[in-house]
Every structure is written in C-alpha cells, then in structure tokens.
N, C-alpha and C positions, 0 to 999 in steps of 0.2 A: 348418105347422111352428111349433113355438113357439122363442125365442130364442135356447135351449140345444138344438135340432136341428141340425145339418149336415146337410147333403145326402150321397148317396153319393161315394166317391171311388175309385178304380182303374177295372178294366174288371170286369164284370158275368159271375160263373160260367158263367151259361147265360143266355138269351134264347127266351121265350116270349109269346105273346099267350094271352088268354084269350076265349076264343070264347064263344056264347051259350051254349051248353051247360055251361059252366064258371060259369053265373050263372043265381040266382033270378030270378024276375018282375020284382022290382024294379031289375033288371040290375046288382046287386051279387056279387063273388068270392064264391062258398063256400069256407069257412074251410079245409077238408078238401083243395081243389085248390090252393090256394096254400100249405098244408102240403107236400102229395107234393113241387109245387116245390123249396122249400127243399128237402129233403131229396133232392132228386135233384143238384140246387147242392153242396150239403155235403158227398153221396157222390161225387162227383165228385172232390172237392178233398182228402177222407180216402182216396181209391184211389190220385190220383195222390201223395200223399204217401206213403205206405207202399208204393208200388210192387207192393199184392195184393188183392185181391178183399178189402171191407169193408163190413161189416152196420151198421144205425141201432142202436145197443145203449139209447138213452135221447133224450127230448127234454123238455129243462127251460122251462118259457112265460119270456116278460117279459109287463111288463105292454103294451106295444106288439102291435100285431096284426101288425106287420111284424118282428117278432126271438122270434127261438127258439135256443137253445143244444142243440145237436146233439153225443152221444158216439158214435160208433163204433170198433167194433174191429176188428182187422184178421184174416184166415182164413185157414186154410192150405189146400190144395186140398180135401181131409176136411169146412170148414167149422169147423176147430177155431180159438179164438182163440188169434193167437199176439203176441210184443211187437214191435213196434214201435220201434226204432233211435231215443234221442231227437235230434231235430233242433234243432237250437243258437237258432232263431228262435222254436220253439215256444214259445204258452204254456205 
C-alpha cells in the first residue's frame, strides 16, 4: 500500500477463496476470476438495491487491478430494463 491507500472498511459483499485452479503456474489470480468475483459482489448489491433481477450493463477499469466500476440495470420479469426508484444515499 502506498501512503494514500486505506485499507478496506465495512463487511465484505461476498467471501471467497481462490483455489488452484483459479491460478497460473506461478500461483497468481487470473484476472478473469477475480473479475466474475467483483461482478458477482456488485450484482449482489445492485439486486438487493432495486429489489429485481439485475444485468452487468458496463464495467469501466481503474487503473488498480483491485477496482472496477460496475453499471447495471435493473429487469423486469421479460428481461426488459426498467428504472429504478432513486435512493436518497446514492451516488
């Protein structure tokens, strides 16, 4: 961590280990599996917000391997997007 890091704070989406198979040779994460991660975190937290079945519509990088900016939208049983009630805490 460099000096302007923090550490995480709250409790953690989800909670996973990544097993061998989720790692090269060099017993390093593939980028790919710790993608799905997030994005299963993310949808998680976009379904319980909207109260309805919600798709990844976008994922914007940072430059850190550990942050992605996640849009989804939320579905109506059809699969159609529909809005979302805005929430007073949202960004």
């Amino acid at each position: 961590m460099t000096s302007t890091d923090q550490p995480p704070t709250g409790n953690p989406t989800i909670r996973t280990i990544a097993m061998p198979a989720d790692t090269n040779p060099a017993g390093d994460i593939f980028g790919g599996w710790l993608m799905s991660q997030m994005d299963l975190a993310a949808g998680s937290v976009a379904t319980f917000t909207s109260g309805v079945r919600s798709a990844t519509r976008e994922v914007g990088f940072s430059e850190k391997v550990t942050e992605a900016n996640f849009v989804f939208v939320a579905l109506d049983p059809d699969g159609k997007p529909i809005p979302v009630k805005h929430l007073p805490n949202a960004p």
